[in-house]
C-alpha positions as CSV (number, residue, x, y, z in Angstrom):
1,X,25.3,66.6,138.3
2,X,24.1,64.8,134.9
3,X,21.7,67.2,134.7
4,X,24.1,69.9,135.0
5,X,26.6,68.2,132.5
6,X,23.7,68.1,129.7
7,X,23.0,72.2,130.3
8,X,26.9,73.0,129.4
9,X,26.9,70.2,126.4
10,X,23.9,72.0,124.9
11,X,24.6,75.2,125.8
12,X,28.3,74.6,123.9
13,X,26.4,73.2,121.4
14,X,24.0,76.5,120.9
15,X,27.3,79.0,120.9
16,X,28.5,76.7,118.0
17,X,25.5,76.8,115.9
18,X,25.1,80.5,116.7
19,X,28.6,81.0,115.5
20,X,28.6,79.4,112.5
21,X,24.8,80.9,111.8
22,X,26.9,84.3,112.0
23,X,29.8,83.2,109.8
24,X,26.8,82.8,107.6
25,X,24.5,85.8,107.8
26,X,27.4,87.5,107.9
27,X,28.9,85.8,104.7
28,X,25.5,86.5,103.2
29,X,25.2,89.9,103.4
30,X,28.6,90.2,102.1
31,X,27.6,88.1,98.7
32,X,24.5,90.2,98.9
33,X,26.8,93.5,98.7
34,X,28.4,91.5,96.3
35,X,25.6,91.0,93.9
36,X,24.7,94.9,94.1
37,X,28.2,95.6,92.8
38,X,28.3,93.2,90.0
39,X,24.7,94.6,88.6
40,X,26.0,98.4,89.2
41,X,29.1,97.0,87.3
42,X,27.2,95.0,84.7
43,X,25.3,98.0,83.7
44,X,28.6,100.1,83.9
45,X,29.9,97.5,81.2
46,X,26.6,97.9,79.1
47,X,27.0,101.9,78.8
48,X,30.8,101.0,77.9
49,X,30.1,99.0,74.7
50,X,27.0,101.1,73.8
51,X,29.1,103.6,73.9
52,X,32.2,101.8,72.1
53,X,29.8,100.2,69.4
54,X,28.5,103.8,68.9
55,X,31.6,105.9,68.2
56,X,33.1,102.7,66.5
57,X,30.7,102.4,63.9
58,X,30.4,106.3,63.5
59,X,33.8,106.5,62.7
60,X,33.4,103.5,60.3
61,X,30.8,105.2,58.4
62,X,32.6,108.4,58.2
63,X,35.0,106.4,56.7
64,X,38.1,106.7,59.1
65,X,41.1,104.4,59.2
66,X,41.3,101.2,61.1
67,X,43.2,103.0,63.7
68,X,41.1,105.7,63.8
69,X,38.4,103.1,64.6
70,X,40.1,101.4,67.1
71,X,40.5,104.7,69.2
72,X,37.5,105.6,69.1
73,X,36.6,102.6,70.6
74,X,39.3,102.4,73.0
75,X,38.2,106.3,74.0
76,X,34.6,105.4,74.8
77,X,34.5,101.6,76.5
78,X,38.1,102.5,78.5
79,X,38.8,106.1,79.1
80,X,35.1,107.4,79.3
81,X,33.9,104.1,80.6
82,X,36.1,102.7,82.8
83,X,36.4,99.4,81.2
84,X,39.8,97.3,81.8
85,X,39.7,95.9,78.1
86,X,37.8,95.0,75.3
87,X,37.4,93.7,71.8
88,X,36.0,94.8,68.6
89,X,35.3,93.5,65.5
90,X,34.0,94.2,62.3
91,X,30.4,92.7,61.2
92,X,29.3,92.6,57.5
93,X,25.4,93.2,56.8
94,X,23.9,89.7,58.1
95,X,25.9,90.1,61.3
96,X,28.9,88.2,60.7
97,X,32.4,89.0,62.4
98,X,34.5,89.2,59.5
99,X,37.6,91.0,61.2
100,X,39.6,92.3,63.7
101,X,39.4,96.2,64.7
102,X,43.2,97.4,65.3
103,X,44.5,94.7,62.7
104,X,45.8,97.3,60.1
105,X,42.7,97.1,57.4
106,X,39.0,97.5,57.2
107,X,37.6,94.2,55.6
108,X,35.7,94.7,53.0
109,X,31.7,94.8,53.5
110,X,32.6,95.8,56.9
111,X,29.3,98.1,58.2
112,X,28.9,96.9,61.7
113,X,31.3,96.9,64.5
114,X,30.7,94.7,67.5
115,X,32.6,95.9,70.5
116,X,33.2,93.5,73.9
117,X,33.7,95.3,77.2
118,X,35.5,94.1,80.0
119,X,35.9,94.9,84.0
120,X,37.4,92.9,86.9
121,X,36.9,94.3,90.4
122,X,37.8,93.0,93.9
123,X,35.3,90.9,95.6
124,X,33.4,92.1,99.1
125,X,32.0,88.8,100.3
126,X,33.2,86.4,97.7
127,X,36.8,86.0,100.0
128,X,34.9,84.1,102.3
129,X,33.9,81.8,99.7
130,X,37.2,82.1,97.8
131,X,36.5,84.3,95.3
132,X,38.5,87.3,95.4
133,X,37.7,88.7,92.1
134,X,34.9,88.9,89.1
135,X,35.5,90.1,85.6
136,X,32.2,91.6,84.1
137,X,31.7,91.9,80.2
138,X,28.9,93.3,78.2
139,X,28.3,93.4,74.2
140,X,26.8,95.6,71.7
141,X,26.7,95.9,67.8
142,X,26.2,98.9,65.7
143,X,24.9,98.5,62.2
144,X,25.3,102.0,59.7
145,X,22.8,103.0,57.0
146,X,21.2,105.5,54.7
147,X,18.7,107.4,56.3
148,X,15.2,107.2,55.2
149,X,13.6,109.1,57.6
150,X,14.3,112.8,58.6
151,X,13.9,116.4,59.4
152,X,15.3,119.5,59.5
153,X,15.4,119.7,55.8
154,X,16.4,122.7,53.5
155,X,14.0,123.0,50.9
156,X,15.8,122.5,47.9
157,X,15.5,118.6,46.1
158,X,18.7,117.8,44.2
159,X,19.4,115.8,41.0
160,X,22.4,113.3,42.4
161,X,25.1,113.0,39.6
162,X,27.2,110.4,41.5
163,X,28.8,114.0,43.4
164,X,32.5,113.2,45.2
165,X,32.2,114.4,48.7
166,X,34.7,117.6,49.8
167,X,34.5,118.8,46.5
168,X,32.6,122.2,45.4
169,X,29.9,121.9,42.9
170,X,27.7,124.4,41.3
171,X,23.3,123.0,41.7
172,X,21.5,124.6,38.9
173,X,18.5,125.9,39.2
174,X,15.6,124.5,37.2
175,X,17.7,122.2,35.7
176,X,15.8,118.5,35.3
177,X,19.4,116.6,35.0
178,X,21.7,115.4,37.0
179,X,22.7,118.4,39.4
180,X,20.0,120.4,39.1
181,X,17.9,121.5,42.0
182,X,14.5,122.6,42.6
183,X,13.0,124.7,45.6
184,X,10.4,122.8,48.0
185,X,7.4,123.7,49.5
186,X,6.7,122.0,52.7
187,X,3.0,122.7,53.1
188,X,2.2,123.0,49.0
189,X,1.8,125.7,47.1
190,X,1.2,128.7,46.8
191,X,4.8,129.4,48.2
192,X,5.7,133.2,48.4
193,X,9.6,134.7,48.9
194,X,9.0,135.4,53.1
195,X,8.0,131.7,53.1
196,X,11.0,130.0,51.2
197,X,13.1,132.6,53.1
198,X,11.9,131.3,56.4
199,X,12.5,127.7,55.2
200,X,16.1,128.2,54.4
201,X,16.8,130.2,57.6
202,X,14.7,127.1,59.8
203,X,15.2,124.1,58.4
204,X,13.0,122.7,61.2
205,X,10.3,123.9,59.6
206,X,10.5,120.9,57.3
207,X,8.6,118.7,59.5
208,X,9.8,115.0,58.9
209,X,10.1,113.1,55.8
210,X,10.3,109.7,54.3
211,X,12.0,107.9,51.5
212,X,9.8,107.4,49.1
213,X,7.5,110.5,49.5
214,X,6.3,113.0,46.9
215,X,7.4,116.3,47.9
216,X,5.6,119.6,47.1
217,X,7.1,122.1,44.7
218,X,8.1,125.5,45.2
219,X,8.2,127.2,41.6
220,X,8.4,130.8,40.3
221,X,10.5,132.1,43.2
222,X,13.9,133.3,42.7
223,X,16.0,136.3,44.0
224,X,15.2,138.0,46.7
225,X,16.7,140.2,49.5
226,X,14.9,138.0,51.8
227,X,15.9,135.0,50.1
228,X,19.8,136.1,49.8
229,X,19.5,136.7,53.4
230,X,18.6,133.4,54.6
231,X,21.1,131.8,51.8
232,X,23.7,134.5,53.2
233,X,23.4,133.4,56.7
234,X,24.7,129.4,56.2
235,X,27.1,131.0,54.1
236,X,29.0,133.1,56.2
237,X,31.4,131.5,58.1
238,X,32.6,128.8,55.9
239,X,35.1,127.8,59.1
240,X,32.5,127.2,60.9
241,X,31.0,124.2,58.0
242,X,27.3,124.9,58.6
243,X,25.9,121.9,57.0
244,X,22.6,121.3,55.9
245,X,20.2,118.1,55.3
246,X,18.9,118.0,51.4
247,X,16.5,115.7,49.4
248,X,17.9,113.9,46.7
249,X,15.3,112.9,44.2
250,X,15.3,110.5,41.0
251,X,12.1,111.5,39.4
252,X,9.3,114.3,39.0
253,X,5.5,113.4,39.0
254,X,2.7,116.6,37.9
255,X,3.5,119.7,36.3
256,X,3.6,123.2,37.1
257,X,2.1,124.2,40.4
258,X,1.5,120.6,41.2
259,X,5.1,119.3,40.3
260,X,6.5,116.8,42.8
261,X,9.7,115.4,43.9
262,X,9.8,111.7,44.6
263,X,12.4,110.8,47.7
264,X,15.1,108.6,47.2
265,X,17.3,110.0,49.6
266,X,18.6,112.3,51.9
267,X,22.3,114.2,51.8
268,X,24.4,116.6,53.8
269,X,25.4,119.6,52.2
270,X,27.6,122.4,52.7
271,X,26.4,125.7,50.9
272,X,29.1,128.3,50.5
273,X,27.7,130.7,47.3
274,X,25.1,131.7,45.5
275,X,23.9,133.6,42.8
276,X,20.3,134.0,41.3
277,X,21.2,137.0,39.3
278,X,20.6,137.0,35.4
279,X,19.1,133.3,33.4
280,X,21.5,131.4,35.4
281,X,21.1,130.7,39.3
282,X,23.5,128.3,41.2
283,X,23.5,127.4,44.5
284,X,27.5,126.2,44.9
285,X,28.2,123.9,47.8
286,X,29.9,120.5,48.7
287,X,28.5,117.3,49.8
288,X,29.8,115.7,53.0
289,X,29.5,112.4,55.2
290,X,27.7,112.7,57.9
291,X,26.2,110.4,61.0
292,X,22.5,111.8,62.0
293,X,20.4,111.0,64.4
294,X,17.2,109.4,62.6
295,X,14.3,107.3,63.5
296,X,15.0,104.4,60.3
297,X,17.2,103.4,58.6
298,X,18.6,100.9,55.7
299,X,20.6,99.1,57.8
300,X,24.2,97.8,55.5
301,X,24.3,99.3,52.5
302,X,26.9,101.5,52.9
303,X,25.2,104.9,52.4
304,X,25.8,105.7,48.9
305,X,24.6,109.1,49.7
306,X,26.3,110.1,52.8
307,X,24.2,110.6,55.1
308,X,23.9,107.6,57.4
309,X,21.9,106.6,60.6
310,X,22.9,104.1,63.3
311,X,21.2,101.2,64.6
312,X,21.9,98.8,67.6
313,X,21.9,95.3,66.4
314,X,22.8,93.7,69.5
């Protein structure tokens, strides 16, 4: 009978440590499940303040308001993102929050904007435990500067003359000042008409180019149906804004056939008329800010020519 008595205590004993052993495995795998979600949700947070950082700080550049900002924002990390809430603040160059987005203002120096992302989701597994919830967040920062290197370039290289963007300005031809523009030749001369032609009309042509550079010369061509064509084409549809990257240069180097165009920077540029008849030939246009998608940049300082590049800083 002892003997008997010993079989049922240890046999009660087993069904207790099996049941609790399930309690466990089971409790296990639902943590597990658990630990998926939070990663999918993790990264989900990630892409929301990539995303936030991104549109924030291209709308910063492009010099929207504060609100504007904070919608854009709001638009990617919430409605496009699926984040519950988030945060975002203005950085200055070295990284330092210096205000709030939404606030009402856009602090001065502010050329970053560092955007928090938030999520809370129910937990799986985490009950058993006592966790019924977890709140995920992610963070990214967005720095804006000139571009320095780029393609896609129109080959004309423009004197800057401190030029107020949205407003229409007549580029002289020839002309060493401030203003003036010369044609470019990509591959170095000798340039013929079908060749400048073919670089207006593809820009990609252009190859990419640095700040910095010394940039072949076109000289000696001028009107031509070919040319008016190609100029013709950006022009038409001035609804449609049909923008184009240009060099901005500071100084000439050579002469002649070997003149060159030193890089300071790049702009964006609107062209809407022409004319190359008689002594004088203009190219009329407007300049415009613009956020491109560029390899380097100079990261804070507030793109003084309007073309800006973004780069993550965090």
């Amino acid at each position: 009978m002892a003997h008997v008595n010993r079989d049922r205590s240890e046999q009660g004993n087993t069904l207790v440590v099996v049941a609790i052993s399930l309690v466990a495995l089971i409790a296990f795998v639902f943590l597990v499940l658990d630990g998926g979600n939070l990663y999918a949700q993790r990264r989900r947070m990630q892409n929301a303040a990539d995303a936030g950082t991104l549109a924030g700080t291209r709308a910063l550049a492009m010099g929207e308001s504060d609100s504007a900002i904070y919608a854009e924002v709001e638009e990617y990390t919430v409605t496009r993102n699926g984040a519950t809430s988030f945060t975002a603040q203005y950085q200055n160059a070295n990284g330092v929050s210096i205000g709030a987005v939404g606030a009402g203002s856009i602090p001065s120096g502010a050329v970053a904007v560092l955007v928090n992302a938030t999520n809370g989701y129910s937990s799986t597994g985490g009950v058993a435990l006592g966790i019924d919830s977890y709140n995920v967040s992610a963070s990214a920062a967005t720095i804006y500067g000139s571009v320095r290197t780029t393609g896609n370039l129109w080959p004309i290289a423009v004197k800057w003359n401190d030029f107020q963007y949205d407003q229409i300005y007549q580029l002289w031809g020839d002309v060493t000042g401030p203003g003036g523009f010369g044609w470019l030749d990509w591959t170095g001369p000798p340039v013929g008409t079908p060749e400048l032609a073919n670089n207006i009309l593809y820009p990609s042509n252009s190859g990419e180019w640095d700040v910095d550079d010394l940039v072949p010369s076109g000289p000696g061509v001028r009107a031509a149906s070919s040319v008016d064509s190609a100029l013709n084409y950006w022009e038409a549809k001035p609804e449609d804004q049909r923008h184009v990257t240009i060099i901005v240069y500071d100084y000439t180097q050579g002469g002649g056939a070997n003149l060159r165009y030193h890089i300071i920077a790049f702009a964006e540029f609107i062209p809407t008329g022409h004319n190359f008849g008689g002594s004088d030939k203009w190219i009329r246009g407007k300049f415009v800010k613009w956020v491109s998608n560029t390899k380097t940049i100079d990261p804070g300082d507030g793109c003084p020519y309007g073309l800006c590049g973004l780069k993550f800083t965090r």
